[in-house]
N, CA, C and O atoms as a GROMACS GRO file, in nm:
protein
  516
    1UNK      N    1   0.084  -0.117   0.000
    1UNK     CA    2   0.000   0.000   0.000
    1UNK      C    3   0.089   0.124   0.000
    1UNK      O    4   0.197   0.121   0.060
    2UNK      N    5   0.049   0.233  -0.064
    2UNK     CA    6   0.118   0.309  -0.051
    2UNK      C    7   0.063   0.492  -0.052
    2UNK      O    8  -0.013   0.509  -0.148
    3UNK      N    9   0.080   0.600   0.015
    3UNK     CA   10  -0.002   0.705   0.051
    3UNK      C   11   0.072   0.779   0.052
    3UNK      O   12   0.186   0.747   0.087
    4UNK      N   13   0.038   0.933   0.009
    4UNK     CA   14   0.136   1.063   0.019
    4UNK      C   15   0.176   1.071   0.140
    4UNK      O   16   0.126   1.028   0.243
    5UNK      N   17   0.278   1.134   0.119
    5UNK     CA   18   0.352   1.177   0.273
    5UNK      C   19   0.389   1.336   0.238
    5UNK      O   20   0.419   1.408   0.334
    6UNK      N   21   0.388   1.381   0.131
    6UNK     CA   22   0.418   1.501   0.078
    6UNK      C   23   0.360   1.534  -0.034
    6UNK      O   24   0.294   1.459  -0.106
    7UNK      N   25   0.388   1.665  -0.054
    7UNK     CA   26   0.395   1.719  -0.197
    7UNK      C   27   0.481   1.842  -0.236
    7UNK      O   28   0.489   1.939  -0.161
    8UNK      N   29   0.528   1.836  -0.323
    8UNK     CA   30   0.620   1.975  -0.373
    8UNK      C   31   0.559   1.980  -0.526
    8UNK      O   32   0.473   1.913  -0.584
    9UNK      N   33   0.641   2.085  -0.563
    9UNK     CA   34   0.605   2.120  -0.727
    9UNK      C   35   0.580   2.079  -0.842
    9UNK      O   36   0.521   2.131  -0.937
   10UNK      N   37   0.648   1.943  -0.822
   10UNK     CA   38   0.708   1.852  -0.963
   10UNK      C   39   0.657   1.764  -0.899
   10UNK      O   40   0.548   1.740  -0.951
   11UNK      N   41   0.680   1.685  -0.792
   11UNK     CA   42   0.616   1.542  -0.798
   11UNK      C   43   0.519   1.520  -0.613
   11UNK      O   44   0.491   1.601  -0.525
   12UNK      N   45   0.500   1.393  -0.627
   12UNK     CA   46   0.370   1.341  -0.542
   12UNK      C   47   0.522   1.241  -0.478
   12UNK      O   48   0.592   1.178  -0.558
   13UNK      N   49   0.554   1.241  -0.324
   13UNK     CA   50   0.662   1.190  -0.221
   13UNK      C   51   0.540   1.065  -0.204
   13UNK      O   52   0.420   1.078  -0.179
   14UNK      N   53   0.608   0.961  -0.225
   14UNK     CA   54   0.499   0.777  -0.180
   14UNK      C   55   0.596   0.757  -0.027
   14UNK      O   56   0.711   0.790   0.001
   15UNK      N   57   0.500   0.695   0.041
   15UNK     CA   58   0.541   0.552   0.128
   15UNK      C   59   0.495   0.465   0.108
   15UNK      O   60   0.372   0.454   0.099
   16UNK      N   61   0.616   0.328   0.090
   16UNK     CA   62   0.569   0.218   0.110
   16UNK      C   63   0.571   0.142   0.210
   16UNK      O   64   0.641   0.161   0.309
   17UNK      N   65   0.485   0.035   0.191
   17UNK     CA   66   0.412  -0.023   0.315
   17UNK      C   67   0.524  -0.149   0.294
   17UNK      O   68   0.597  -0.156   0.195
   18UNK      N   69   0.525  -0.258   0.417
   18UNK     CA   70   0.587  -0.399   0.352
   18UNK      C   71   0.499  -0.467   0.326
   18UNK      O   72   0.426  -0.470   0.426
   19UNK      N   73   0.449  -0.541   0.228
   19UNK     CA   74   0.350  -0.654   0.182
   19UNK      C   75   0.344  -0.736   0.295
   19UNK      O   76   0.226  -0.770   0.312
   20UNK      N   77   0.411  -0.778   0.372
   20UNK     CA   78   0.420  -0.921   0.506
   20UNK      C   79   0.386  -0.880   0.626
   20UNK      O   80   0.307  -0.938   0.700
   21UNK      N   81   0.450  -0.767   0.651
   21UNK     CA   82   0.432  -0.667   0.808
   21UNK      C   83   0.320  -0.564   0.830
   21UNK      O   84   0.232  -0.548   0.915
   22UNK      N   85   0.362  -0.498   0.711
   22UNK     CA   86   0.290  -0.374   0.701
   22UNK      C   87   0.366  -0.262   0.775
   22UNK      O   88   0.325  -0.147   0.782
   23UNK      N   89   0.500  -0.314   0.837
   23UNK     CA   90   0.568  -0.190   0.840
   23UNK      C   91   0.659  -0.068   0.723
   23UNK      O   92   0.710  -0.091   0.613
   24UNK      N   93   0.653   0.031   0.783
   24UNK     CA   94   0.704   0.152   0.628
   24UNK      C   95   0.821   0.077   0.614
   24UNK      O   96   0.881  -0.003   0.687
   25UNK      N   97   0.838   0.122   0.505
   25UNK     CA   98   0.979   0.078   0.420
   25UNK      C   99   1.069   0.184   0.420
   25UNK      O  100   1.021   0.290   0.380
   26UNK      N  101   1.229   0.186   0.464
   26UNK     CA  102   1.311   0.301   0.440
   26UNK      C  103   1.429   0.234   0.356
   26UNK      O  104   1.480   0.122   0.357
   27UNK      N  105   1.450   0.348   0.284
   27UNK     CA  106   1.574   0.260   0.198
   27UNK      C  107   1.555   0.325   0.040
   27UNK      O  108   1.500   0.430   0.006
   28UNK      N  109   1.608   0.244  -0.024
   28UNK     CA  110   1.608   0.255  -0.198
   28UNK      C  111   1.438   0.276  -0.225
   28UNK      O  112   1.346   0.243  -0.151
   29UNK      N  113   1.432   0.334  -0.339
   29UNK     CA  114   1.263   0.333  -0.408
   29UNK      C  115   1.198   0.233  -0.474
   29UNK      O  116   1.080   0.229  -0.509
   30UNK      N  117   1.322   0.122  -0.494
   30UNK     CA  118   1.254   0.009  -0.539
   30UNK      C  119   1.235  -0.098  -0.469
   30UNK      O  120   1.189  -0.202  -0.516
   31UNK      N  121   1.277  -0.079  -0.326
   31UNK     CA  122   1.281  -0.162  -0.187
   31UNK      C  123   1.122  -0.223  -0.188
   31UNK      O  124   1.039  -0.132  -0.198
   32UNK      N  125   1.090  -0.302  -0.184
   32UNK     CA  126   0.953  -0.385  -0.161
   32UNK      C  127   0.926  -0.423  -0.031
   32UNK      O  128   0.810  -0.427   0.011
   33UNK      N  129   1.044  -0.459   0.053
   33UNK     CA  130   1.001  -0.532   0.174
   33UNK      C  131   1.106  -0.464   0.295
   33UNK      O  132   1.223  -0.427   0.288
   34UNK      N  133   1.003  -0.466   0.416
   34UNK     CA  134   1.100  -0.354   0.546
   34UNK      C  135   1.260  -0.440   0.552
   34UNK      O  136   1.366  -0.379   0.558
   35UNK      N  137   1.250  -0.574   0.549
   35UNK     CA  138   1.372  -0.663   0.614
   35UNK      C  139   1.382  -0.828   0.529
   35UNK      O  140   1.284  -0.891   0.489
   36UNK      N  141   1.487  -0.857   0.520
   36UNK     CA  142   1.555  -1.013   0.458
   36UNK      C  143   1.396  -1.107   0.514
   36UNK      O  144   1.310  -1.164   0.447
   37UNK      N  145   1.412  -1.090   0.675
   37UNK     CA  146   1.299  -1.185   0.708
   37UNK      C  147   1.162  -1.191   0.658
   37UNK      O  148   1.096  -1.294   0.640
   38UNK      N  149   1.120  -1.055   0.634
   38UNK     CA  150   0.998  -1.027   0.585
   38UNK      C  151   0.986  -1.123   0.425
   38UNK      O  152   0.906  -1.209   0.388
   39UNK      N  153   1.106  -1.060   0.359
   39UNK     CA  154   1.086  -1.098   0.188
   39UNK      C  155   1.067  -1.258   0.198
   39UNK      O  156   0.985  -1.330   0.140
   40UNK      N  157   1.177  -1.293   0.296
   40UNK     CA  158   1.153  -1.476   0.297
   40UNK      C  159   1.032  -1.509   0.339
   40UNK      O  160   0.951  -1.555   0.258
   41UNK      N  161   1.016  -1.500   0.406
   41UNK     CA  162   0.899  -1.532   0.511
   41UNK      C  163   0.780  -1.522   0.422
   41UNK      O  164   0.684  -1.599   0.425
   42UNK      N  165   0.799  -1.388   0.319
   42UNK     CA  166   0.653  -1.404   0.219
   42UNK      C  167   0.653  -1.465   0.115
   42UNK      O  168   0.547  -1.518   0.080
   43UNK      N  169   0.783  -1.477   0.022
   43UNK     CA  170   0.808  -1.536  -0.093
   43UNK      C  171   0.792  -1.740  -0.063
   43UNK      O  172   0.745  -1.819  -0.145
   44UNK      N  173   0.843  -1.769   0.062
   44UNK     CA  174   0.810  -1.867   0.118
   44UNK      C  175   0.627  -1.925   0.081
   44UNK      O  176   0.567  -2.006   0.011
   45UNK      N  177   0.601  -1.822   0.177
   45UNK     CA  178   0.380  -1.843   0.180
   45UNK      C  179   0.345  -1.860   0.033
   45UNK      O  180   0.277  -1.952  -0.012
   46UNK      N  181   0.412  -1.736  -0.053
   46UNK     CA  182   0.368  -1.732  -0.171
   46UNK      C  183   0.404  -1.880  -0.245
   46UNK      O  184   0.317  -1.961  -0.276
   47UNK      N  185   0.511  -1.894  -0.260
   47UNK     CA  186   0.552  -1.991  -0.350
   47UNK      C  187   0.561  -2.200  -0.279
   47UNK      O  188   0.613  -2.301  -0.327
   48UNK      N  189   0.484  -2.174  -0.157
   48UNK     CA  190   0.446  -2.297  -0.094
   48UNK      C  191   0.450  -2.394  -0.180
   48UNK      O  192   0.545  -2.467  -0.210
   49UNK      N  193   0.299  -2.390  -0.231
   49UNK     CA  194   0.257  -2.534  -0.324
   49UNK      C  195   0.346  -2.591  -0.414
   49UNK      O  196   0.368  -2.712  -0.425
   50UNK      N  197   0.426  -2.453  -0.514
   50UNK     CA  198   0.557  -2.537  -0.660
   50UNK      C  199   0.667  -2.524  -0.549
   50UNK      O  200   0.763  -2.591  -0.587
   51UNK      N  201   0.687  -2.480  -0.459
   51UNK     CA  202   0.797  -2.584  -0.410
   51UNK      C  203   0.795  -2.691  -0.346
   51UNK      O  204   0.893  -2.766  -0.346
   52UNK      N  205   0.683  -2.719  -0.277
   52UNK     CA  206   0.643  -2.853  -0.244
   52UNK      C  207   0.678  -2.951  -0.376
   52UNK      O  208   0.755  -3.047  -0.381
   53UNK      N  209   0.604  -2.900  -0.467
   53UNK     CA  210   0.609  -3.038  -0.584
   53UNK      C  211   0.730  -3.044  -0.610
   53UNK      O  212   0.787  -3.152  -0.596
   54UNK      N  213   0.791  -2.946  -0.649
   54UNK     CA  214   0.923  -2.962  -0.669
   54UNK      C  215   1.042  -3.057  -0.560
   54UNK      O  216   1.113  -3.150  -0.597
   55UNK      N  217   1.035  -3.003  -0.434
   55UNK     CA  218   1.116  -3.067  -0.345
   55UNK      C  219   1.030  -3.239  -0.329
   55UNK      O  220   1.082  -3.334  -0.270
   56UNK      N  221   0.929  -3.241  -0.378
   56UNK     CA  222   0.882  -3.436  -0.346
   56UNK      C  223   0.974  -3.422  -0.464
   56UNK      O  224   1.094  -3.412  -0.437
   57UNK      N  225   0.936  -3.418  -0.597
   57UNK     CA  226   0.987  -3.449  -0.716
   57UNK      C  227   1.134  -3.497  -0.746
   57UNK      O  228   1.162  -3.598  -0.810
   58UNK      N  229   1.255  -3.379  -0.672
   58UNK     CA  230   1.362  -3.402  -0.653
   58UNK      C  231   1.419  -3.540  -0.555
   58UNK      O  232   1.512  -3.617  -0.579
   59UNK      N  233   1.316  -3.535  -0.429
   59UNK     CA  234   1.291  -3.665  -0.315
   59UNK      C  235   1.315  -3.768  -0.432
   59UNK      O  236   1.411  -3.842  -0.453
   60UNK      N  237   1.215  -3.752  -0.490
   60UNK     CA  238   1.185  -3.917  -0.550
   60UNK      C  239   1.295  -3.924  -0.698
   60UNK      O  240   1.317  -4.035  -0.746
   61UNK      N  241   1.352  -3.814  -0.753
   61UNK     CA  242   1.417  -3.850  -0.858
   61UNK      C  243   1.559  -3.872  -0.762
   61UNK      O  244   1.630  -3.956  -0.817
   62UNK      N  245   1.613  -3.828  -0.653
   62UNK     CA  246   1.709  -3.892  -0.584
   62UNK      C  247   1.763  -3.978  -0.503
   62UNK      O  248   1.874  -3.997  -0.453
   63UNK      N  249   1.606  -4.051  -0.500
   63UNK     CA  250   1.593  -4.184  -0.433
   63UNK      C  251   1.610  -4.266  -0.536
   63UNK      O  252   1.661  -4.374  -0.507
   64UNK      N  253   1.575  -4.242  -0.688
   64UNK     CA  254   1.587  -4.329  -0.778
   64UNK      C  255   1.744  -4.364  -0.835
   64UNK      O  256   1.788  -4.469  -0.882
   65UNK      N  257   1.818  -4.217  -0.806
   65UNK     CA  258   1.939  -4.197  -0.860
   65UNK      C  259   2.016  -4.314  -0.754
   65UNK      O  260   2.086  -4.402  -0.805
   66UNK      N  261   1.994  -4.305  -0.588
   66UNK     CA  262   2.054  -4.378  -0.540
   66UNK      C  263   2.042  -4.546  -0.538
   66UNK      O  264   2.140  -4.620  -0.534
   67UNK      N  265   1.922  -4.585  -0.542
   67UNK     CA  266   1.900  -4.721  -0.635
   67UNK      C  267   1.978  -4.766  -0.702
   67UNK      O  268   2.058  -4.860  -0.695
   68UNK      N  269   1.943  -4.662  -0.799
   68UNK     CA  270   2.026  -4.733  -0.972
   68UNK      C  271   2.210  -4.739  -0.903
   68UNK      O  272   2.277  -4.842  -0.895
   69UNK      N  273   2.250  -4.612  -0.867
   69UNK     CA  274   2.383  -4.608  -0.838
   69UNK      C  275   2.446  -4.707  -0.720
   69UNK      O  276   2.566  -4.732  -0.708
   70UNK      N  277   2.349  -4.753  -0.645
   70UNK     CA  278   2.406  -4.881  -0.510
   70UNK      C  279   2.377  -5.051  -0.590
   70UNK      O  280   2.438  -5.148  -0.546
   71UNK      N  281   2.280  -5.064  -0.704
   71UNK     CA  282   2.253  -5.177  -0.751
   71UNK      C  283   2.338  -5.180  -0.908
   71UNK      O  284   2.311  -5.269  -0.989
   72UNK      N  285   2.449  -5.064  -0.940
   72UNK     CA  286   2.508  -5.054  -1.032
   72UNK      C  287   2.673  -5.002  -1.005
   72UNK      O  288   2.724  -4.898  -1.048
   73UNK      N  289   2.719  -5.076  -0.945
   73UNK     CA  290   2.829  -4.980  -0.896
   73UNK      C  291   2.977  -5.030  -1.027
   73UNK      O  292   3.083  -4.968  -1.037
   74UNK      N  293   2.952  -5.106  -1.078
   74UNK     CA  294   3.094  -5.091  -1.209
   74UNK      C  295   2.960  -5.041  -1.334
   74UNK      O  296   3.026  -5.040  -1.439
   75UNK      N  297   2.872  -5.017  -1.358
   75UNK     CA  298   2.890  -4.929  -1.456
   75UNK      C  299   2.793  -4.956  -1.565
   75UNK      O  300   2.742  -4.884  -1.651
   76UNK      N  301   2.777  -5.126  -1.526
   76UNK     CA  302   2.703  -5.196  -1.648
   76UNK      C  303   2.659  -5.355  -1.571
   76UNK      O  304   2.742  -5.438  -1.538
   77UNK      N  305   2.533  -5.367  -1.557
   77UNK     CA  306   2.472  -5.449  -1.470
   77UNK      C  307   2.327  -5.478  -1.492
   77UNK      O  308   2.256  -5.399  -1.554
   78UNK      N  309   2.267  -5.626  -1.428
   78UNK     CA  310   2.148  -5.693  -1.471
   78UNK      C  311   2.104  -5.671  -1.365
   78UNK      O  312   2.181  -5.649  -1.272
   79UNK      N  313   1.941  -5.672  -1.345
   79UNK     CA  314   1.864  -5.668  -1.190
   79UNK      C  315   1.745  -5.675  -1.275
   79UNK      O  316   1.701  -5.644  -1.386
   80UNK      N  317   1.706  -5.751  -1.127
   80UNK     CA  318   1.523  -5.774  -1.142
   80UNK      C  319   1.411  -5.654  -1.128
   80UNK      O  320   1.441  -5.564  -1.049
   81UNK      N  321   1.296  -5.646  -1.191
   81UNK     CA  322   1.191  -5.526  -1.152
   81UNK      C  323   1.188  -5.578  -1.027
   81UNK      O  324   1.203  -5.478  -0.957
   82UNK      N  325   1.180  -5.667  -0.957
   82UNK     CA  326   1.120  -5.682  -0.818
   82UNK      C  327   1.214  -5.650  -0.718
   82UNK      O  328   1.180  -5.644  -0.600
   83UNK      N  329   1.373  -5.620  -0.773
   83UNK     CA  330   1.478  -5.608  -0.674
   83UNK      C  331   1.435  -5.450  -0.649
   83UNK      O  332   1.400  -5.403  -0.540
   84UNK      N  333   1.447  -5.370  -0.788
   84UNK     CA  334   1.438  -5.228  -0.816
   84UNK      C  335   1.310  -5.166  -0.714
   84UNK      O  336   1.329  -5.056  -0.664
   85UNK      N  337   1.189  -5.235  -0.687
   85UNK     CA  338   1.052  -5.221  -0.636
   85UNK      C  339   1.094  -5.216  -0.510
   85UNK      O  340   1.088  -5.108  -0.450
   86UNK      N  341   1.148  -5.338  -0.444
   86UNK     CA  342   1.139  -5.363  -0.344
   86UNK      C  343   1.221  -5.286  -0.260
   86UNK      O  344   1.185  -5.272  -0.143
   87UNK      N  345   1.358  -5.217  -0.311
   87UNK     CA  346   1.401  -5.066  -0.320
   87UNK      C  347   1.335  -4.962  -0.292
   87UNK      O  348   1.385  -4.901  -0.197
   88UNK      N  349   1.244  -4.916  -0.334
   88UNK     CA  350   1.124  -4.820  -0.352
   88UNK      C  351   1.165  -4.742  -0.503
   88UNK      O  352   1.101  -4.637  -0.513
   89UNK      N  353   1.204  -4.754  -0.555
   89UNK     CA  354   1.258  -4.743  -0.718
   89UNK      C  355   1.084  -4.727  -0.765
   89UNK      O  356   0.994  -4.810  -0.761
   90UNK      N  357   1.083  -4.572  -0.813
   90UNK     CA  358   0.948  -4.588  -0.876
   90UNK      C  359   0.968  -4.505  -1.020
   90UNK      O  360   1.015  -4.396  -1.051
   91UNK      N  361   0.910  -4.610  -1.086
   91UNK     CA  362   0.927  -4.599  -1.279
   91UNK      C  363   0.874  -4.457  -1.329
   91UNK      O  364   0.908  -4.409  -1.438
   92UNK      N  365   0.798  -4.403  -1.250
   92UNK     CA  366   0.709  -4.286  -1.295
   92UNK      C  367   0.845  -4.135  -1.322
   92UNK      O  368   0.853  -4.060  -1.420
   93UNK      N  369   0.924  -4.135  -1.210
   93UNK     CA  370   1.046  -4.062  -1.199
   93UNK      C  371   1.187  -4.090  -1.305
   93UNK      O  372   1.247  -4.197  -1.308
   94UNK      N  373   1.208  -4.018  -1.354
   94UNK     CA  374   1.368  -3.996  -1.487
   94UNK      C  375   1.349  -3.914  -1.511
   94UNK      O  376   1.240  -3.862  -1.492
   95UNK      N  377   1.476  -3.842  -1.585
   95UNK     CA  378   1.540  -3.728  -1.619
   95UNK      C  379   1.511  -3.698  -1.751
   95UNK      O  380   1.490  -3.585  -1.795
   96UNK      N  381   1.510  -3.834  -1.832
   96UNK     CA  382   1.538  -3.839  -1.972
   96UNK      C  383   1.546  -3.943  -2.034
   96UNK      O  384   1.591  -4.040  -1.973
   97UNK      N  385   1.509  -3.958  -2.159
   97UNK     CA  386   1.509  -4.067  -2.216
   97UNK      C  387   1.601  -4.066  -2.381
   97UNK      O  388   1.615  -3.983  -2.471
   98UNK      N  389   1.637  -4.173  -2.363
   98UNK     CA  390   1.752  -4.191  -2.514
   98UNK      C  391   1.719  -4.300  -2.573
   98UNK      O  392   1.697  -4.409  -2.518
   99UNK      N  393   1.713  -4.271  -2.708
   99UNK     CA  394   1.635  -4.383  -2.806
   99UNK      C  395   1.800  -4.411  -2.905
   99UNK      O  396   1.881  -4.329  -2.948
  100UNK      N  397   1.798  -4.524  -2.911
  100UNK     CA  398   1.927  -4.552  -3.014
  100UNK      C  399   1.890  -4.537  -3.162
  100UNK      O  400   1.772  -4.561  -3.190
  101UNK      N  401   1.958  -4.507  -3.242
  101UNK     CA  402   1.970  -4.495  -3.355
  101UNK      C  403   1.871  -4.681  -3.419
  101UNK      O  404   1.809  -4.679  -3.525
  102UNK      N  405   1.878  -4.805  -3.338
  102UNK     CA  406   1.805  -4.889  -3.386
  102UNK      C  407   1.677  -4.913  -3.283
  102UNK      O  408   1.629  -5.025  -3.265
  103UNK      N  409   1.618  -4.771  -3.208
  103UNK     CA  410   1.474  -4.767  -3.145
  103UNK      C  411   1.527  -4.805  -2.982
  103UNK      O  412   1.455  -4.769  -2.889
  104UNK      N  413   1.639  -4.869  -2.961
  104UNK     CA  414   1.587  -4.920  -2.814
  104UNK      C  415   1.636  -4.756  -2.752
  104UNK      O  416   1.715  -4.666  -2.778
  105UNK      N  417   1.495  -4.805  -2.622
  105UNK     CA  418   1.489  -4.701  -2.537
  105UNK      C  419   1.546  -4.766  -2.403
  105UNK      O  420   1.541  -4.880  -2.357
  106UNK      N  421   1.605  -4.636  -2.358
  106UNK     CA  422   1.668  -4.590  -2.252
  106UNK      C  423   1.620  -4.484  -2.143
  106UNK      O  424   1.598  -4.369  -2.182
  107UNK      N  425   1.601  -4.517  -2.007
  107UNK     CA  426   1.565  -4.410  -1.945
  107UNK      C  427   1.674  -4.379  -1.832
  107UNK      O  428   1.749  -4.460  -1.777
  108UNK      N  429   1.661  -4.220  -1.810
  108UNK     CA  430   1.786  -4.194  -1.732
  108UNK      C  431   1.745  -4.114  -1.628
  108UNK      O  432   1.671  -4.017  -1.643
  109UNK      N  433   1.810  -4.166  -1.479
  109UNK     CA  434   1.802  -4.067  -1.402
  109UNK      C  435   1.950  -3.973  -1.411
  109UNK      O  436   2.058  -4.031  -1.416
  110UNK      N  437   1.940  -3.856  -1.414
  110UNK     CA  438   2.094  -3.782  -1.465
  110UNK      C  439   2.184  -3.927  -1.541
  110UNK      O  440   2.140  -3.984  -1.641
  111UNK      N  441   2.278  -3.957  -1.489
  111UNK     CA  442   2.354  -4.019  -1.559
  111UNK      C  443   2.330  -4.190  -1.528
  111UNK      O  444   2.389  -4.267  -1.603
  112UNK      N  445   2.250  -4.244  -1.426
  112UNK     CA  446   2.255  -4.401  -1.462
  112UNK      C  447   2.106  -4.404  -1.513
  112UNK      O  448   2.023  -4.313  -1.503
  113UNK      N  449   2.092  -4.519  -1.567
  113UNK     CA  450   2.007  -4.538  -1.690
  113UNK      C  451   1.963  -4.688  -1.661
  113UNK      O  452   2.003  -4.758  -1.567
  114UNK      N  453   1.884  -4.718  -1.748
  114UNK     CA  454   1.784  -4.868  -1.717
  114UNK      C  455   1.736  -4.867  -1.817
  114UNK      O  456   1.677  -4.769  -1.862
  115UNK      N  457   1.755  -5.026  -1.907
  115UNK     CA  458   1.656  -5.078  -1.999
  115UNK      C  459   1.558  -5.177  -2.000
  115UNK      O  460   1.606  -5.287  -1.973
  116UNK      N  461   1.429  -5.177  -2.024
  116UNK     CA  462   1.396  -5.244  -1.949
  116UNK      C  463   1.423  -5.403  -2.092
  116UNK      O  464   1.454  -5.394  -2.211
  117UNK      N  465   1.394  -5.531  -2.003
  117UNK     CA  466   1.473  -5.623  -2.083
  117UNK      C  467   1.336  -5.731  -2.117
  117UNK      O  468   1.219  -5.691  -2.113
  118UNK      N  469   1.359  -5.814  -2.136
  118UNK     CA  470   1.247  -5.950  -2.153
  118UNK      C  471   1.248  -5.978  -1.961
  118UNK      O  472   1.334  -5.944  -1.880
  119UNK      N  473   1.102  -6.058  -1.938
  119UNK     CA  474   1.157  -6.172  -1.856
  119UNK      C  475   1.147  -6.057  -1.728
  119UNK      O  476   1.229  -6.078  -1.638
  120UNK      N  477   1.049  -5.927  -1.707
  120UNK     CA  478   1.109  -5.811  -1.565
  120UNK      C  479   1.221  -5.824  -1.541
  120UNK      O  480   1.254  -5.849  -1.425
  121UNK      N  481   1.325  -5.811  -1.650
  121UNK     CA  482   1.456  -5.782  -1.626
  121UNK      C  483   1.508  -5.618  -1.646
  121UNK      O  484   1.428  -5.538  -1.695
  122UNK      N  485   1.619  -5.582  -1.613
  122UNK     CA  486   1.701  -5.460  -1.667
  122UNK      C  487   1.807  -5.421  -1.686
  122UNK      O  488   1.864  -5.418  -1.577
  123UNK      N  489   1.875  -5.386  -1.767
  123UNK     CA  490   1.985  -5.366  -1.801
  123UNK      C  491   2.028  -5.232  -1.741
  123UNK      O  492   1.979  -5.134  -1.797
  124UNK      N  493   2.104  -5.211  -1.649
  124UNK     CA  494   2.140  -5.103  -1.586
  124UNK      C  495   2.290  -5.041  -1.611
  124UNK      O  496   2.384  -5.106  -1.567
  125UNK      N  497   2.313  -4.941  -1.667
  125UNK     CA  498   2.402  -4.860  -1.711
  125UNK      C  499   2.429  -4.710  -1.653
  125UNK      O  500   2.340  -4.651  -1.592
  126UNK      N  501   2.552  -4.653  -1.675
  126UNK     CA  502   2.631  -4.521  -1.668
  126UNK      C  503   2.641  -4.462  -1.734
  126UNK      O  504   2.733  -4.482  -1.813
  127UNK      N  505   2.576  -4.373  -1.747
  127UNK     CA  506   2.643  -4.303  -1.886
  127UNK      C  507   2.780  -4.159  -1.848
  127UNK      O  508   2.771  -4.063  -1.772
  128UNK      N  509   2.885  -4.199  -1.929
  128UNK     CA  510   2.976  -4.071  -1.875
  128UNK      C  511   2.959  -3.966  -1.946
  128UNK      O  512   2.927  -3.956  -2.065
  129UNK      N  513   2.993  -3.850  -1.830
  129UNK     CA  514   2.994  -3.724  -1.872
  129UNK      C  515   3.071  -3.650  -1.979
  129UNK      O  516   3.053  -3.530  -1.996
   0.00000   0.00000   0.00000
């Protein structure tokens, strides 16, 4: 909010309010918020819900990363869907997917990867940087 506090010749003097407190603001003219705590504290409330999704999202794509990387540790390796499950390894989560030049697909969390095989099998791979 913001209300005269003055007037002179040429222009109309504003105060601003803080959006979180509602205490005045002193400082620069493009200052939005009285204090560090205030701006966090609101940008926090505001932006709740997409960082929620975001921070599960990351949860679960780094639970997947650690899976693949403790059930793959030289680089290139076989495992069962039921080993990967019983992990908590959930298929819905990857980074990316790579199709070979002859169709087979590949899915990747950042750099280890899983194909899936005949038989709930998988072919588990590294890819280097």
């Amino acid at each position: 909010m913001e209300w005269p506090i003055g007037m002179n010749s040429k222009k109309k003097i504003m105060e601003k309010q803080c959006p979180e407190c509602g205490a005045r603001i002193v400082g620069r003219i493009d200052k939005k918020f009285c204090s560090d705590a205030c701006r966090n504290s609101y940008n926090n409330k505001f932006n709740k819900d997409s960082k929620n999704l975001i921070r599960n999202t990351n949860n679960r794509l780094r639970k997947n990363y650690r899976i693949l990387e403790t059930l793959n540790p030289d680089k290139k390796t076989k495992t069962s869907r039921a080993k990967l499950i019983e992990k908590g390894f959930d298929f819905n989560y990857f980074t990316s997917i790579y199709t070979t030049k002859v169709g087979t697909v590949y899915y990747f969390v950042y750099n280890q990867g899983y194909l899936p095989l005949e038989g709930d099998y998988y072919a588990l791979v590294k890819r280097e940087s």
